[in-house]
Every structure is written in C-alpha cells, then in structure tokens.
SETOR-938689 format. One line per field, with one value per atom (N, C-alpha, C): atom name; x, y, z; residue number from 1; residue in three letters. Coordinates in steps of 0.001 Angstrom, whole numbers. Atoms other than C-alpha are relative to their C-alpha. Layout:
BEGIN
atome <- c(CA/...)
c1 <- c(X/...)
c2 <- c(Y/...)
c3 <- c(Z/...)
num <- c(NUM/...)
residu <- c(ALA/...)
***
This chain:
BEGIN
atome <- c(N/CA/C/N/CA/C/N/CA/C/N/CA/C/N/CA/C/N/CA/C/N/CA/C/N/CA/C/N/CA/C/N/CA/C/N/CA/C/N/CA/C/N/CA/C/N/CA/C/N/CA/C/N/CA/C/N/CA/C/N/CA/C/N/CA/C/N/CA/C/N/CA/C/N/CA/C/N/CA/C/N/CA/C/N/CA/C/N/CA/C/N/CA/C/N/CA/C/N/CA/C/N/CA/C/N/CA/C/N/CA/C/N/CA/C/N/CA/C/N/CA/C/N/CA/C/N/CA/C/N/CA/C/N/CA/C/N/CA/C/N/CA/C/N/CA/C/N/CA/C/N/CA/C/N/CA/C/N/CA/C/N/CA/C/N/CA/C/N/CA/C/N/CA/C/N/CA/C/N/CA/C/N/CA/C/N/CA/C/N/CA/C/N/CA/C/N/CA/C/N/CA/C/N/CA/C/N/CA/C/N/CA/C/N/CA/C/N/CA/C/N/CA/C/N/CA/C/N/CA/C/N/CA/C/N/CA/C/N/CA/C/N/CA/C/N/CA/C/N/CA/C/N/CA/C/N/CA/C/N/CA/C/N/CA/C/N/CA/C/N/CA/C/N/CA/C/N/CA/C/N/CA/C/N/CA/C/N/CA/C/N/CA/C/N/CA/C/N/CA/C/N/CA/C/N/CA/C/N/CA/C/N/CA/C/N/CA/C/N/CA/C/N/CA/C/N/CA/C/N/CA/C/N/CA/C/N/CA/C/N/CA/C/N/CA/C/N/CA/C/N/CA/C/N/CA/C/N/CA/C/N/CA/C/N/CA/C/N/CA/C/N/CA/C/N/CA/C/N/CA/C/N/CA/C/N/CA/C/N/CA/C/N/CA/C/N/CA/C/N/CA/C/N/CA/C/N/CA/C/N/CA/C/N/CA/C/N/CA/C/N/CA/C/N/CA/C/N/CA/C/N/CA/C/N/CA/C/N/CA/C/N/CA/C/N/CA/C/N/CA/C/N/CA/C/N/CA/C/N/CA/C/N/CA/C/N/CA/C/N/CA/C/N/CA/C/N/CA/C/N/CA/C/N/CA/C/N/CA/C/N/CA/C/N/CA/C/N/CA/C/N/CA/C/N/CA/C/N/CA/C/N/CA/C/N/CA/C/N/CA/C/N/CA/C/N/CA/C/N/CA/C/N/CA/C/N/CA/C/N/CA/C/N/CA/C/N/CA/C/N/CA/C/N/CA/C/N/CA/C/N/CA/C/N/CA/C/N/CA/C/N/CA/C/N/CA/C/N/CA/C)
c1 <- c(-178/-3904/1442/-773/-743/498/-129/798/1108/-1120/2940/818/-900/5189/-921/1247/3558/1110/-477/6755/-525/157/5729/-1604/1369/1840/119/79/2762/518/-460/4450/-824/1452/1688/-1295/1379/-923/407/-823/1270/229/164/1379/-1155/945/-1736/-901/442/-2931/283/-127/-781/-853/682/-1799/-1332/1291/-5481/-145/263/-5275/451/-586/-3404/-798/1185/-5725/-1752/1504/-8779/-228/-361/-7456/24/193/-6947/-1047/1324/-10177/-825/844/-11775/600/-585/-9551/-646/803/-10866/1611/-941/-7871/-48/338/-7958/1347/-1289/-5508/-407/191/-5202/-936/703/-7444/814/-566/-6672/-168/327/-6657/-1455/1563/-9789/147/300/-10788/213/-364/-10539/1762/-1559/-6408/198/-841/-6265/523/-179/-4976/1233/-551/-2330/831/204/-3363/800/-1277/-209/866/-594/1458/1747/-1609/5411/-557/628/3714/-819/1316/975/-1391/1444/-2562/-210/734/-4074/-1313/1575/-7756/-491/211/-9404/-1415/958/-11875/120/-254/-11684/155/-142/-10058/-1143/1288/-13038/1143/-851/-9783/336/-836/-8702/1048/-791/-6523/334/-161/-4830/793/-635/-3733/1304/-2003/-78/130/-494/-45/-631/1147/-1254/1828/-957/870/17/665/1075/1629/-942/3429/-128/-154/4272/862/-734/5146/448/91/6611/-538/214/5588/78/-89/5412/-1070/967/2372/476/-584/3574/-1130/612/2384/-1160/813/832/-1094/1617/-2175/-380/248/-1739/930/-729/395/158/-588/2214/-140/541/267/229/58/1186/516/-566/2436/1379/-1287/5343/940/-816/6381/777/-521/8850/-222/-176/8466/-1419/1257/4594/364/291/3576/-535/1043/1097/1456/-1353/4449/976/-572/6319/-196/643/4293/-286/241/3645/1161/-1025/7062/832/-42/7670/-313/460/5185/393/-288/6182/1307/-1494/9628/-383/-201/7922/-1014/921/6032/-1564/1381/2884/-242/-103/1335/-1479/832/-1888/220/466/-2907/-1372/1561/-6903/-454/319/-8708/887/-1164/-5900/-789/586/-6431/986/-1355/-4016/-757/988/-4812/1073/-1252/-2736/-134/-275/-1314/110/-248/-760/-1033/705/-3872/266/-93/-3719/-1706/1347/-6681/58/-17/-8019/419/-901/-6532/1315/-1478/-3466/825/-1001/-2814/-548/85/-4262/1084/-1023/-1846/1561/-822/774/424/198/-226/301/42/-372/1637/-1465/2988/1218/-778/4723/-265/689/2876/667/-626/4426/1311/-1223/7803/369/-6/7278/50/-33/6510/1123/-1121/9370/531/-1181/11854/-197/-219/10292/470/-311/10340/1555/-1635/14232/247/-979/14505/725/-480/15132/-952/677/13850/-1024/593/10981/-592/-283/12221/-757/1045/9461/-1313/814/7159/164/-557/8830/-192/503/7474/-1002/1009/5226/348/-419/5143/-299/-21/5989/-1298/903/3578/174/-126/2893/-1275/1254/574/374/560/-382/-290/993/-1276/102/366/-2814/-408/60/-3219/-75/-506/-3560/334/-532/-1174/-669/470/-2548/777/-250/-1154/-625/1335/-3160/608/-228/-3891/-274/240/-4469/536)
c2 <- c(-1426/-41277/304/-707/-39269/724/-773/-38187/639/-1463/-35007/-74/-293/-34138/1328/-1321/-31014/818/-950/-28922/388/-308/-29895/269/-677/-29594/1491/-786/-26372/992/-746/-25258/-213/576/-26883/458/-685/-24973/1621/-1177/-21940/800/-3/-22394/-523/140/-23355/1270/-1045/-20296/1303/-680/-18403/-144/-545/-19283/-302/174/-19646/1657/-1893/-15741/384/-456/-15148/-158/298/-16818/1251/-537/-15586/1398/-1343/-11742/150/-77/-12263/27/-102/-13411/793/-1052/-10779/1178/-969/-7984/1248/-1192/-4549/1002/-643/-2780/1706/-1594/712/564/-625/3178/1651/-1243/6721/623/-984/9418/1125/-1332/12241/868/-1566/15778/299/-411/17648/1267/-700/19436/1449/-1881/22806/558/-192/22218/689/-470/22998/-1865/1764/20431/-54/546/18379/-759/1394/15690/316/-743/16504/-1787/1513/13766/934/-743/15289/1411/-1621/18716/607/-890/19003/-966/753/18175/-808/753/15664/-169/294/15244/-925/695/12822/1114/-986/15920/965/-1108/19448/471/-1100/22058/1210/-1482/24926/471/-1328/26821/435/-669/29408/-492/303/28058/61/-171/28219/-1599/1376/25012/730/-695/25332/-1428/810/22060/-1678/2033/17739/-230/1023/15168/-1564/1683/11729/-750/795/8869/-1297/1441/5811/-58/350/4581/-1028/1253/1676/190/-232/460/-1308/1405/-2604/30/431/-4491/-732/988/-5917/-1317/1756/-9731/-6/218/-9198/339/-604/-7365/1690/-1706/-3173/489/-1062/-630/971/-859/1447/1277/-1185/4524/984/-1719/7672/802/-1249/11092/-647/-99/9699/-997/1620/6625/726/-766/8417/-1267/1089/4913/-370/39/5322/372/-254/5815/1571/-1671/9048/914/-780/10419/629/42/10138/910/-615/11436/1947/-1622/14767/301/-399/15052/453/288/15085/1326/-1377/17886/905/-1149/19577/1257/-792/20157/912/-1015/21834/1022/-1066/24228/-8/680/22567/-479/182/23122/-1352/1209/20056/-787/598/17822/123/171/17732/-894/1226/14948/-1150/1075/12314/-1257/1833/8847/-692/1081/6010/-935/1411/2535/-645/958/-533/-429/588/-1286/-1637/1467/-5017/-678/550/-5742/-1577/1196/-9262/-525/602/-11390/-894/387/-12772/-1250/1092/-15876/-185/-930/-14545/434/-1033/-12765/-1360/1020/-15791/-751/1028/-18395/616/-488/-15912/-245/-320/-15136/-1692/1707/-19469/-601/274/-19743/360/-964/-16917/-471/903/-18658/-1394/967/-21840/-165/-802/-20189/266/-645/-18599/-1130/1067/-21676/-1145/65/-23419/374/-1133/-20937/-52/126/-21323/-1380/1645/-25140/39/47/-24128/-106/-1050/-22106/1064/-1322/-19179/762/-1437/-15436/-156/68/-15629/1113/-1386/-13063/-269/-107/-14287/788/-890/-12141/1103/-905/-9384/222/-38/-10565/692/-899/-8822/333/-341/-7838/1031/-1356/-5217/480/-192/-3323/1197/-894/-690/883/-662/2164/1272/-986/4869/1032/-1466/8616/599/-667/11125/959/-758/14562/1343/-1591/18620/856/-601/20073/1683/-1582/23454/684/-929/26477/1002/-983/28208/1251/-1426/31698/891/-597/33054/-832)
c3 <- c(-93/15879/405/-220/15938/1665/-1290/19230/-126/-89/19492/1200/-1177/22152/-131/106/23724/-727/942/22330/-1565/1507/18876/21/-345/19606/219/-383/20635/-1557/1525/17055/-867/1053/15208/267/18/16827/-473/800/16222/-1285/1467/12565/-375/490/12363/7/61/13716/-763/1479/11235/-975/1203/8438/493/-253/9701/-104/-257/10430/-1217/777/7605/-1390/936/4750/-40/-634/6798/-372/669/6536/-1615/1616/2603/-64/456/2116/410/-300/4036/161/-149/3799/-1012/1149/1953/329/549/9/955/-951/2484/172/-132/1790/725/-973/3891/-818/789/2974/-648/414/838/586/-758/1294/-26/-189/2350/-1572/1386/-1394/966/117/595/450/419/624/1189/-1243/4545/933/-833/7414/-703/66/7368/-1003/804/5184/-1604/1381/2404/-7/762/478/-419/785/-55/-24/-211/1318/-1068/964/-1509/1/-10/-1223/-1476/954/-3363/-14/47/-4237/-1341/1198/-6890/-265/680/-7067/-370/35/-7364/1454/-1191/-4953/162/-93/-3791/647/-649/-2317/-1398/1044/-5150/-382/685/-7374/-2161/952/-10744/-735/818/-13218/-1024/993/-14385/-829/600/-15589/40/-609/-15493/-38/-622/-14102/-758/679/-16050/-5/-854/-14357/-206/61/-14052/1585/-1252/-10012/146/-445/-8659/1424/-1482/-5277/628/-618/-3058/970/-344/-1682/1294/-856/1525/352/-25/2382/-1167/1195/-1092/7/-194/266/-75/130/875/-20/89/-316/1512/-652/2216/-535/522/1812/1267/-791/4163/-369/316/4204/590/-821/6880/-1095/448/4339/-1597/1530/1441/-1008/1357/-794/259/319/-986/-1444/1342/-4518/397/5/-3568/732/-434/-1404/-1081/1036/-4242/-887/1413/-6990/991/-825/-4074/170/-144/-3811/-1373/1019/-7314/-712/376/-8361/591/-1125/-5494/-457/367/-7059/-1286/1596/-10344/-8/-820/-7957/-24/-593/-7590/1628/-1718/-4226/-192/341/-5310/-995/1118/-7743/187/-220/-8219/-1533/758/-10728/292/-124/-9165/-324/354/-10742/106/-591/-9445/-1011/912/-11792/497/-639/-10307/-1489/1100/-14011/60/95/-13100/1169/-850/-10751/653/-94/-8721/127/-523/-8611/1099/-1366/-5266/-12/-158/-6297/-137/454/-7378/1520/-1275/-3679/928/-1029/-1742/-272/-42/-3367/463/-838/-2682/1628/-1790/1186/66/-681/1441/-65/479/-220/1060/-925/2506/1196/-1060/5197/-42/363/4038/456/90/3861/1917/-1184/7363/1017/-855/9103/-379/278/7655/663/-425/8765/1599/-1326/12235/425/371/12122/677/-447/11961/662/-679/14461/-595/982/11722/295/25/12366/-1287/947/9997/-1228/1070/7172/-461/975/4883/331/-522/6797/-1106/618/4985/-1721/1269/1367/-356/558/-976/-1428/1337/-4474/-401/552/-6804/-596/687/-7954/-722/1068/-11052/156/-12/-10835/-1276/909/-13520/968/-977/-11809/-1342/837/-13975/1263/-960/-12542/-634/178/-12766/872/-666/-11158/110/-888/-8583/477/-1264/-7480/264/-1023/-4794/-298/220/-5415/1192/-1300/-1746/1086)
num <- c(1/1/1/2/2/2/3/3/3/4/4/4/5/5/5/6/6/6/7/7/7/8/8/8/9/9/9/10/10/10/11/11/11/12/12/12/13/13/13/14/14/14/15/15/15/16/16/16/17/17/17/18/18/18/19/19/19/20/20/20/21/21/21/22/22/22/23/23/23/24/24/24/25/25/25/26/26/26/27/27/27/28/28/28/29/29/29/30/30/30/31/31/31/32/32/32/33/33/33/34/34/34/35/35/35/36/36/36/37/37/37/38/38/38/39/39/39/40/40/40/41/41/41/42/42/42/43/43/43/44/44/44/45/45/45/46/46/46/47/47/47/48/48/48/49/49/49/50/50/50/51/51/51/52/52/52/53/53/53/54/54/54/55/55/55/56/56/56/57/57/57/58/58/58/59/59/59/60/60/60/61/61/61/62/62/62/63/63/63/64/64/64/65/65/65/66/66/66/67/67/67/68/68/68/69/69/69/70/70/70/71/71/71/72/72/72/73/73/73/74/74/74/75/75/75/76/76/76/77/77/77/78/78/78/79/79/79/80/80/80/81/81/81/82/82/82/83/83/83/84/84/84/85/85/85/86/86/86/87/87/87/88/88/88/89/89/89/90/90/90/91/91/91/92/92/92/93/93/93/94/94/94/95/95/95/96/96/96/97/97/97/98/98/98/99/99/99/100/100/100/101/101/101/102/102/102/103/103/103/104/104/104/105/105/105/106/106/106/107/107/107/108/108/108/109/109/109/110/110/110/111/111/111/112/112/112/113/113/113/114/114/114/115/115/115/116/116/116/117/117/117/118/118/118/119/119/119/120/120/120/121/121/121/122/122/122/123/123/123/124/124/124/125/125/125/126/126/126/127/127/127/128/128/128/129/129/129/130/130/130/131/131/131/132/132/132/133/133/133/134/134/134/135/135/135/136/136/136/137/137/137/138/138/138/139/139/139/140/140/140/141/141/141/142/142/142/143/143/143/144/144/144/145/145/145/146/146/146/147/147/147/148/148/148/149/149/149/150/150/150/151/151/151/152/152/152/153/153/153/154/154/154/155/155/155/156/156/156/157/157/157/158/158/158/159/159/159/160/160/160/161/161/161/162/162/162/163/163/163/164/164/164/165/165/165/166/166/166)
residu <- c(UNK/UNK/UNK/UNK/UNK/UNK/UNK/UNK/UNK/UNK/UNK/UNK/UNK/UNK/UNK/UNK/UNK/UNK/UNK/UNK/UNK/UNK/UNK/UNK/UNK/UNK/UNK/UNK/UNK/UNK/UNK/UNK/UNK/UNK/UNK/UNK/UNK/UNK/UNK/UNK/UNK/UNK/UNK/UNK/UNK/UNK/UNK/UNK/UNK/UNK/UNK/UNK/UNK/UNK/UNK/UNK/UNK/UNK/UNK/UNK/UNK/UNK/UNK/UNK/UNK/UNK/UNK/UNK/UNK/UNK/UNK/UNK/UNK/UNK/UNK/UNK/UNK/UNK/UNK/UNK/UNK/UNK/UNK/UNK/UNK/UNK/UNK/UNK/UNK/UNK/UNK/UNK/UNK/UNK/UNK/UNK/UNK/UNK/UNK/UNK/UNK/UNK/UNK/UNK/UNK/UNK/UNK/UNK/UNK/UNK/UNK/UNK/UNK/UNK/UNK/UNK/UNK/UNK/UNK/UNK/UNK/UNK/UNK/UNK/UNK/UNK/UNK/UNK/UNK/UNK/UNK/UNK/UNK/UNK/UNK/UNK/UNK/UNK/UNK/UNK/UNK/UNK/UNK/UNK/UNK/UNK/UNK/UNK/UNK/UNK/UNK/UNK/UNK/UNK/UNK/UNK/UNK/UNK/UNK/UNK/UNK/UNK/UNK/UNK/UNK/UNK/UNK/UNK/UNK/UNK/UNK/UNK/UNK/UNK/UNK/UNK/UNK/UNK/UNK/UNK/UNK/UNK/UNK/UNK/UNK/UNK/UNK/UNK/UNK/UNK/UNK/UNK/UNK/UNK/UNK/UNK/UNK/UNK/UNK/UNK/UNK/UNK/UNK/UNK/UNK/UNK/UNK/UNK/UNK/UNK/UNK/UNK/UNK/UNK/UNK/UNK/UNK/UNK/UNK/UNK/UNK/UNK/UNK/UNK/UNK/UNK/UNK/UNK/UNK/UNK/UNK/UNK/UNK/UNK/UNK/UNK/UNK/UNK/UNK/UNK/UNK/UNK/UNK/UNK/UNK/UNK/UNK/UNK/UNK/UNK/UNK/UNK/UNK/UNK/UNK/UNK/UNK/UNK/UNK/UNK/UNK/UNK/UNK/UNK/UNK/UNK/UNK/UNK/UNK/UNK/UNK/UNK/UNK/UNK/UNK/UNK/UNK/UNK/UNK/UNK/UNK/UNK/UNK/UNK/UNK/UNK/UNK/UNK/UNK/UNK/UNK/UNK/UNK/UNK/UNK/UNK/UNK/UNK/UNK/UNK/UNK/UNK/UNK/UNK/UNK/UNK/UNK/UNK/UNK/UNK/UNK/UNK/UNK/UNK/UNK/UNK/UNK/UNK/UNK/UNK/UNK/UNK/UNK/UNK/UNK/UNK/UNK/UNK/UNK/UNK/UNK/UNK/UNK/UNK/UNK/UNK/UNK/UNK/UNK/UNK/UNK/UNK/UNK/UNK/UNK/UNK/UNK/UNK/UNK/UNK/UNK/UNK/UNK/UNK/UNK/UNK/UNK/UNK/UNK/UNK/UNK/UNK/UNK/UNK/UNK/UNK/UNK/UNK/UNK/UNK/UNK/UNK/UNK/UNK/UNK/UNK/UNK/UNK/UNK/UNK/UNK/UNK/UNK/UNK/UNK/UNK/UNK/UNK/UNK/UNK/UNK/UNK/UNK/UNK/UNK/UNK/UNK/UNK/UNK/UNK/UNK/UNK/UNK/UNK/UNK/UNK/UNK/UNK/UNK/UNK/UNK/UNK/UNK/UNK/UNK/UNK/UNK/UNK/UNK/UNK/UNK/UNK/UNK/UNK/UNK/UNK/UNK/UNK/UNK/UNK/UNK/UNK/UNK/UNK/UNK/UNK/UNK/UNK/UNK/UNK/UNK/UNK/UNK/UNK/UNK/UNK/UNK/UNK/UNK/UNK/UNK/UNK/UNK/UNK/UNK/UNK/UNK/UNK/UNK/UNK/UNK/UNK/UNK/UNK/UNK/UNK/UNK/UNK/UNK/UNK/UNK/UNK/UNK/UNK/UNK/UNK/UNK/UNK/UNK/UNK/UNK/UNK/UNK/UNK/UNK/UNK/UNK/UNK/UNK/UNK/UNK/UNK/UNK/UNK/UNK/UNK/UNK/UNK)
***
C-alpha cells in the first residue's frame, strides 16, 4: 500500500471530494432557471423591464407584433444558464431588452429551444474533464481558473410582442 505524506493526503482528499461533488451534482442536477413573469404583468419579475410569459397575459393588452431570434449564451461548468433579471448576458435579459427598444412592454407564447442541446453524457464528460483541469492547476499551486469553464450555447425564442392597454 501507498503512503502519502499527510500534506499530500490532504490534496488528494481535496480533489477527491471535488470531483466526487462535482460528478454527483451532474448526475443529479435538474436544469432550473428563474421564473417568469406572473401572466397578470404586475411585480417585479421583468426581464430588460418587460414581462415575459410562455402563456397568455389576462392584463389588457394589445399585439403589435412576434419576436423570432436567435441568442447566444453560456452554460457555466456546462450545466445552467445564467438566467436573471440582474445578469445583462442572460439570453431572456437580452431578448427583454431587445423588444423593449421596439416598444414592447411583454412577450406572451415565449418559447426558448436550446438549438444545440447536450446530452447527459455530453455535460458529464465535460464536468470530469474541468474537474481534471481544476485539480491540476491546484496540484500547481495555480488559482483554479478552470472553474470558470462552460460552453456556448444557442437558443431560438419565438414570441408576441404586448403592449398593455391600461
């Protein structure tokens, strides 16, 4: 059997517990991005100051127009989009900031499609790869920038642009 020094015992349980947590999260992680707006277009909950709904608005409104896009975006550690109102390089931020400028105060029917989906083997070998990477870099004694990976991603929105009539 192998005997460590406790320093290095101590980096090897370290990185073991990375990627142990890190795998573990992939495989049980559920894709959860913020909620939309509430369909009656009060509150807060604004993407680039215009509600979004993937249903219909019940507040009075009139259709000036649809929305049809193409976003980029980035998946950080290859698992969830950076989805808020506060984050300007969200995709939904974006696309509300966007309509916003062609006097659209919603969108309602919103459909996002990740044009280039990953499969769960696809984002695990990733996550094992960055994990790899990460422990490395500590190994060094290097700040472990590979934390900071993630891939691009492509989404589709489709949309009909609302402006409220009261």
């Amino acid at each position: 059997m192998l005997k460590f020094p406790a320093k290095i015992r101590g980096l090897l349980r370290g990185y073991f517990l990375l990627a142990f947590s890190l795998i573990v999260s992939g495989c049980a992680a559920v894709s959860v991005t913020t909620p939309l707006s509430d369909t009656r277009a009060e509150g807060r909950d604004t993407f680039g100051l215009v509600y979004l709904t993937s249903g219909t608005f019940s507040r009075p409104h009139q259709i000036i127009g649809i929305v049809q896009m193409t976003q980029e975006g980035y998946r950080w550690l290859h698992e969830n989009e950076v989805i808020t109102e506060a984050n300007p390089d969200s995709i939904l931020y974006k696309v509300g900031a966007y309509v916003r400028e062609k006097g659209a105060e919603g969108i309602q029917h919103l459909v996002v499609i990740d044009a280039n989906p990953q499969t769960s083997g696809e984002k695990t070998a990733k996550q094992v790869i960055t994990v790899i990477k990460v422990m490395d870099q500590v190994r060094r004694g290097e700040a472990p920038t590979a934390l900071s990976e993630g891939t691009r991603t492509q989404y589709l929105v489709w949309g009909e642009l609302v402006k409220f009539t009261n």
